[in-house]
C-alpha positions in Angstrom: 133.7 -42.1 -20.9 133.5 -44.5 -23.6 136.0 -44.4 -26.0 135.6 -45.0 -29.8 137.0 -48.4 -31.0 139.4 -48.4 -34.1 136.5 -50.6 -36.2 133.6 -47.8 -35.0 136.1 -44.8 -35.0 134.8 -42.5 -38.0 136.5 -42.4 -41.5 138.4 -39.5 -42.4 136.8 -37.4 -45.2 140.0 -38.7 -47.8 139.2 -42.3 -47.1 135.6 -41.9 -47.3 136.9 -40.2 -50.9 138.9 -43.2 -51.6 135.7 -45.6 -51.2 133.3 -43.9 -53.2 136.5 -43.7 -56.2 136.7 -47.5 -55.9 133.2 -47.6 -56.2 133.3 -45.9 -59.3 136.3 -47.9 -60.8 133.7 -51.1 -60.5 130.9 -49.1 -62.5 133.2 -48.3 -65.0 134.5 -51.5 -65.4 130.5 -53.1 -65.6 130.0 -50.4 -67.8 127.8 -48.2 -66.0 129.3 -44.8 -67.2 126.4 -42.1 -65.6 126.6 -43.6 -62.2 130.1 -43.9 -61.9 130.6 -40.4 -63.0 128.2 -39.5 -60.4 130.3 -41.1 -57.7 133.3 -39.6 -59.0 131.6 -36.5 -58.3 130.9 -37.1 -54.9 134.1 -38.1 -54.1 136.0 -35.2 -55.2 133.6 -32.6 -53.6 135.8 -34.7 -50.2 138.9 -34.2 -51.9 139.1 -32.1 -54.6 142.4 -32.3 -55.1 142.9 -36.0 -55.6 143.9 -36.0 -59.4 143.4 -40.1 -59.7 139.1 -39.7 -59.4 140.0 -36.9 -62.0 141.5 -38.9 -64.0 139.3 -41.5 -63.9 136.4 -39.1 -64.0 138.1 -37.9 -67.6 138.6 -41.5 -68.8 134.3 -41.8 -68.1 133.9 -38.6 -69.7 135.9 -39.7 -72.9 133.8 -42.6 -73.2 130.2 -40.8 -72.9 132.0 -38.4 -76.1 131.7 -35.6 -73.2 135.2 -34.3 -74.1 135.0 -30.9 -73.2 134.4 -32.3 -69.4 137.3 -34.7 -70.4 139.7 -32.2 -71.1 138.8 -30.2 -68.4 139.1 -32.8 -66.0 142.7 -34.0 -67.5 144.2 -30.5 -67.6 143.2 -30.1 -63.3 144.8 -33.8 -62.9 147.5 -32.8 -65.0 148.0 -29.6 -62.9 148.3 -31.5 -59.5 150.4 -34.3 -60.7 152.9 -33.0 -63.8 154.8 -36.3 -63.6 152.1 -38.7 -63.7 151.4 -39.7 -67.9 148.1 -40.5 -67.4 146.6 -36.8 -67.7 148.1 -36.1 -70.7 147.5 -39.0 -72.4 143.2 -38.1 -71.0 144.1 -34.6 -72.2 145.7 -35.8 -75.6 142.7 -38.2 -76.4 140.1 -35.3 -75.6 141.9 -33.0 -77.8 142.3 -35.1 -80.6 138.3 -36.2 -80.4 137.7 -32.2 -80.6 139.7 -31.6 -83.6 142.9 -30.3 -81.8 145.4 -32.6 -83.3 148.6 -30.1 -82.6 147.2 -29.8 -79.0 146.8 -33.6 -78.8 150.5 -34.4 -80.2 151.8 -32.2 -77.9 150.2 -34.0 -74.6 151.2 -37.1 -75.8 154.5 -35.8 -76.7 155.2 -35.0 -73.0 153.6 -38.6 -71.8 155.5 -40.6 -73.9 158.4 -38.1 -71.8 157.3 -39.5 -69.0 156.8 -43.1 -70.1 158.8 -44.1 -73.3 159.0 -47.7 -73.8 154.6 -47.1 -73.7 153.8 -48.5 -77.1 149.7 -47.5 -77.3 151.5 -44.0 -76.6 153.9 -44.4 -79.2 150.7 -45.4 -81.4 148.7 -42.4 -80.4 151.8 -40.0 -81.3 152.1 -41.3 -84.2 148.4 -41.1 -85.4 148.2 -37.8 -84.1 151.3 -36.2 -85.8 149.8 -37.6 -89.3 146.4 -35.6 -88.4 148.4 -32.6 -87.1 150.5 -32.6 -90.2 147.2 -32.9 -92.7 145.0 -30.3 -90.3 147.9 -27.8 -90.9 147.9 -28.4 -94.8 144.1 -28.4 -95.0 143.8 -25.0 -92.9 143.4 -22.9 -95.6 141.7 -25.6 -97.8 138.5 -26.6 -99.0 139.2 -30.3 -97.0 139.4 -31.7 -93.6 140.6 -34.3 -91.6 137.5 -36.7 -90.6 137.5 -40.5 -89.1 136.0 -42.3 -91.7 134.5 -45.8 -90.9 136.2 -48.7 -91.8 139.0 -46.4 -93.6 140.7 -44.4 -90.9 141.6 -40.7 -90.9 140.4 -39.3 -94.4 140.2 -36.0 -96.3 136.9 -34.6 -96.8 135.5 -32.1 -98.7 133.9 -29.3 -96.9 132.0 -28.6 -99.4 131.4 -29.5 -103.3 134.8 -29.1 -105.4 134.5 -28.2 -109.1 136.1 -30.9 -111.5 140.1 -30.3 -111.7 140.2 -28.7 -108.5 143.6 -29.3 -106.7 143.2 -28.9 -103.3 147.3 -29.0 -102.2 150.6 -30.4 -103.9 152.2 -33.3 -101.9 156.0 -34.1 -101.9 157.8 -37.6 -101.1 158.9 -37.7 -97.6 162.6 -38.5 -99.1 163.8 -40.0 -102.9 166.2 -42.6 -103.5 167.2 -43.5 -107.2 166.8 -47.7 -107.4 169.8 -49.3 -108.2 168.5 -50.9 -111.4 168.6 -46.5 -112.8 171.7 -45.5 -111.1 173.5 -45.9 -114.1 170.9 -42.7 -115.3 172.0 -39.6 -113.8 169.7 -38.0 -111.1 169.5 -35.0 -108.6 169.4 -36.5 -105.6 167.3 -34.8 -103.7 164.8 -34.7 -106.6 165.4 -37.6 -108.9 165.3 -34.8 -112.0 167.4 -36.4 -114.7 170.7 -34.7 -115.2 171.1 -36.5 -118.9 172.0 -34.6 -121.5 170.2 -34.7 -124.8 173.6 -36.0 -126.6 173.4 -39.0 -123.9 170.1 -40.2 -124.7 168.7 -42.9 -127.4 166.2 -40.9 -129.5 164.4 -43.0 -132.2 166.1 -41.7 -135.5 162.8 -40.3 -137.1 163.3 -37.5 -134.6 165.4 -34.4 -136.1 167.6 -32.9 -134.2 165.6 -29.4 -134.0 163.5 -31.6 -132.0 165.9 -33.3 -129.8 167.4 -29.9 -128.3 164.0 -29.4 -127.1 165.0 -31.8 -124.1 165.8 -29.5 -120.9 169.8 -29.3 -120.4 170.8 -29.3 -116.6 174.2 -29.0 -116.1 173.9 -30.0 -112.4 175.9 -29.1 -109.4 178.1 -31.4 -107.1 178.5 -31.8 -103.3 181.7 -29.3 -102.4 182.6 -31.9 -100.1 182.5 -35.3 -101.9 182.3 -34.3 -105.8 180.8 -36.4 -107.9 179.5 -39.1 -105.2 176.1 -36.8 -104.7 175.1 -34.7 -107.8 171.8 -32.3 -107.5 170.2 -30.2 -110.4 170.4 -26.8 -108.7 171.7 -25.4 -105.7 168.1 -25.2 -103.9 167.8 -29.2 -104.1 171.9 -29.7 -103.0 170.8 -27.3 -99.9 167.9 -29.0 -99.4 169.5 -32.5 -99.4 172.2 -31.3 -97.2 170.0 -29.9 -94.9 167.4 -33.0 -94.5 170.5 -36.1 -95.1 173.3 -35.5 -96.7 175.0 -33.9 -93.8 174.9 -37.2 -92.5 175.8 -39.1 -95.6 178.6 -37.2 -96.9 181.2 -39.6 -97.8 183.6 -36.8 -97.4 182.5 -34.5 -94.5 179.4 -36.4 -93.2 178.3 -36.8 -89.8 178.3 -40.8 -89.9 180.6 -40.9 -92.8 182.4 -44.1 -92.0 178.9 -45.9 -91.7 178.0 -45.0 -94.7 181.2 -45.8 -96.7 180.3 -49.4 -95.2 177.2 -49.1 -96.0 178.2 -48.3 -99.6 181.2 -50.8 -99.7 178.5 -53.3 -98.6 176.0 -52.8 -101.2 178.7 -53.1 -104.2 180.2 -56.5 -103.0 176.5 -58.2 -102.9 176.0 -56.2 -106.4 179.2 -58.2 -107.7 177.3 -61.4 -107.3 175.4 -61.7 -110.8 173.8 -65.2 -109.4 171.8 -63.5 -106.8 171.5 -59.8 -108.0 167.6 -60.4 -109.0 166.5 -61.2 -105.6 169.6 -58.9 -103.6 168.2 -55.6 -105.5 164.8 -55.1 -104.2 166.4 -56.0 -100.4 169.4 -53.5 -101.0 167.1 -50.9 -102.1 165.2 -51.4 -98.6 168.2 -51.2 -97.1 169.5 -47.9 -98.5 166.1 -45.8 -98.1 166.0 -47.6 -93.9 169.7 -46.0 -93.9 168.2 -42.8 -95.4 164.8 -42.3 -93.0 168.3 -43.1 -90.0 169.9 -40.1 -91.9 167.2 -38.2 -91.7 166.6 -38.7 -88.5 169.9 -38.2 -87.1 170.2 -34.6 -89.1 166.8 -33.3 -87.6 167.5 -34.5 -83.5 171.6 -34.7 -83.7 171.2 -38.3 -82.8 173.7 -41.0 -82.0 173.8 -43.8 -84.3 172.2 -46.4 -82.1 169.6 -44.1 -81.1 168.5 -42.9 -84.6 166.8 -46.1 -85.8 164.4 -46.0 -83.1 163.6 -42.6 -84.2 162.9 -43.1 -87.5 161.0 -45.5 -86.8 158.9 -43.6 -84.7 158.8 -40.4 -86.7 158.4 -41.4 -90.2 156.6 -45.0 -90.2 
């Protein structure tokens, strides 16, 4: 009885799988999409549960704009192998091609779990938070998040708007007063002035009747550090406590003593009158960086060394 040598012994339906994968990979990479779908096909009817050739077969479909097959071939490979990125990164691009920028943020939220130091992931989280965040405002709206050539991500009427329409109000992601106005008193949450009419210069031709016309805000304080952070109602000194200022607080503040350096640092470069025209600008950068750290450190309960990587990641 002849028996079957190891070279003419037959191949195992898995390896037989494996070859016609491989085979595909080499399409894919001449850029023969159909075929190589076609062979990543016929390699999972051998082994349907391999969740590379799905994968791969998702990575095809993305680029034939078949995203529907994409997804559905990322969600399975993401199903068999929840600790492998690569499926949710397939699943995050095929959502975010269909419109589903919350469903897309998410998948590459949990990829960039698995693989963190992955900067295109860190790039693809960070253009699909912006589209999340906009396709949220714009649910209700007569607008839409589009890719627009040569521009980017763009709103777009959905259909013609009547002169004067407005579509949504926007607000500043945070507000720091320059140091060139500190001197003018502000909220600081909202930059609202907190002068009073008898503090500012009116021109003499206007009468007083005329001058008590200017708003009067009296202004609240921080009950922790007085005067050092002043707001114009209790709303904005919630609000600023709530996004920063529970960091900041001189007095009770999270990272207090780093920002009484910070603060002890900026006045001794603003006591050099040689160099304060070039130091401002710079200063200023420096105080709204140490804000977007503040920020970030009140939303995630960061430590300090870990919160500049997040801000970085979150708001730029």
């Amino acid at each position: 009885m002849d028996v079957p040598t190891p070279a003419s012994a037959p191949r195992s339906s898995a390896e037989k799988a494996d070859t016609l994968r491989e085979q595909g990979n080499s399409l894919v990479e001449k850029g023969d999409l159909l075929p190589a779908v076609e062979l990543y096909t016929q390699s999972l009817e051998l082994c349907p549960t391999d969740a590379r050739t799905l994968s791969n077969r998702s990575a095809a479909f993305l680029r034939l704009e078949r995203f529907a097959d994409a997804l559905a071939d990322a969600v399975s490979a993401r199903r068999l192998r929840p600790g492998w990125p690569k499926p949710h990164l397939r699943a995050g691009q095929a959502h975010s091609a269909l419109g589903e920028h919350e469903e897309a943020l998410a998948c590459f939220d949990a990829a960039l779990g698995l693989e963190p130091a992955n900067p295109f992931l860190k790039q693809l989280r960070s253009q699909a938070r912006a589209k999340a965040l906009y396709s949220s405002l714009c649910r209700c709206l007569p607008v839409e998040v589009q890719q627009l050539p040569c521009y980017g991500a763009g709103l777009v009427a959905r259909s013609a708007l009547l002169p004067g329409t407005e579509i949504f109000r926007d607000s500043p992601l945070l507000s720091v007063a320059s140091l060139d106005s500190e001197h003018v008193a502000s909220c600081g949450a909202c930059l609202r002035s907190l002068v009073q009419p008898s503090g500012l210069p009116f021109p003499a031709q206007i009468p007083p009747a005329l001058r008590q016309l200017w708003p009067t805000v009296a202004g609240v304080c921080c009950p922790h550090c007085g005067e050092q952070a002043r707001y114009c109602d209790e709303r904005c000194r919630e609000q600023a406590w709530v996004a920063h200022h529970k960091v900041e607080c001189l007095s009770a503040g999270l990272l207090r003593s780093f920002f009484a350096a910070l603060r002890d640092f900026i006045a001794g470069w603003r006591s050099r009158p040689s160099s304060q025209a070039g130091v401002l600008p710079l200063l200023d950068a420096l105080r709204v960086a140490c804000r977007l750290i503040a920020m970030a450190v009140a939303r995630h309960g960061l430590p300090l060394e870990k919160a500049a990587s997040a801000a970085r990641d979150e708001f730029w």
